[in-house]
N, C-alpha and C positions, 0 to 999 in steps of 0.2 A: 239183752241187758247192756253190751258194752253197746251197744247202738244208741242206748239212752241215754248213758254218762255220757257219750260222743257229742248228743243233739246239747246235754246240759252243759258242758263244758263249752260248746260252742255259744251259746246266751251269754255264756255266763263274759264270754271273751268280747260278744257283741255291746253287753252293759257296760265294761269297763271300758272299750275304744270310745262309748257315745261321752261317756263322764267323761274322758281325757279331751275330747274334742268340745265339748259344752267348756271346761275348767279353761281351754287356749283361748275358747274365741271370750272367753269372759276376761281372762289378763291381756288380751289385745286391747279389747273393750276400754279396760279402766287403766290401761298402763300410764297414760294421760295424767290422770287423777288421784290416782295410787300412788301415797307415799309412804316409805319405812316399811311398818310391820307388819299393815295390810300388802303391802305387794310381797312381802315373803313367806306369808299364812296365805299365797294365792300359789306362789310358786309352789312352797311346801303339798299343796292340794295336789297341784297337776303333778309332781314327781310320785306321791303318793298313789295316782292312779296309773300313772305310765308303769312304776312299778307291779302293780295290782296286774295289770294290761297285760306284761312280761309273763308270770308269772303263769298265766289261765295260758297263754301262749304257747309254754313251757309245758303246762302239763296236758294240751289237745293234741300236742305235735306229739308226749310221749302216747298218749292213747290210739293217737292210730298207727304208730310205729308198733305197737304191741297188739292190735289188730290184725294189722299184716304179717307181722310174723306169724301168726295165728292160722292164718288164713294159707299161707306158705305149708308150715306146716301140716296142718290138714291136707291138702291137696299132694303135698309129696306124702305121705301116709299113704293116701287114697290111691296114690300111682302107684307105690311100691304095691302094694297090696291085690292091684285090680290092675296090672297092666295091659292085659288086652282089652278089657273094656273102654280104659283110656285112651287105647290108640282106636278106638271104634270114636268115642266120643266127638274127640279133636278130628277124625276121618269126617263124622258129620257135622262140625260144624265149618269147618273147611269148603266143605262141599257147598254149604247156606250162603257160605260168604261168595264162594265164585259166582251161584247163582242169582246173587243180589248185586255184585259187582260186573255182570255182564253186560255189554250195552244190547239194548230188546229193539 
């Protein structure tokens, strides 16, 4: 479940970067031809999504900070709890590693 808010939060962060970047190259576009109220109902757009943008930013970065602690968590649980299996675990994956990192 939090994998899914993760994947949504992460869309949702991808649609506002596309809109922020479609809103720049559109007031590059018409900066030329855009005068007054039109070029600050253009600007007002792109602040309005850079803020948007911030914001989805804000709250992906809190969700996988609160995944990892999570995950932290759990694992020291799981150690305190099971320590000799632990040190069995980490013994084989140790071992996986020397064996794949051996030149053959």
């Amino acid at each position: 479940m939090a994998s899914k808010s993760a994947k949504t939060a992460q869309e949702i962060l991808m649609a506002d970067f596309q809109a922020l970047v479609r809103d720049t190259e559109k007031l590059l576009e018409h900066t030329a031809t855009l005068a007054g109220d039109q070029a600050d109902e253009l600007r007002e757009q792109i602040h309005d999504s850079l803020l948007r943008a911030r914001e989805t930013l804000q709250l992906t970065q809190d969700s996988v900070r609160e995944q990892g602690q999570a995950a932290l968590s759990a694992t020291e649980d799981y150690v305190q709890s099971n320590p000799w299996q632990s040190i069995g675990i980490a013994a084989g994956v140790g071992f996986l590693i020397g064996l794949l990192a051996t030149p053959r």
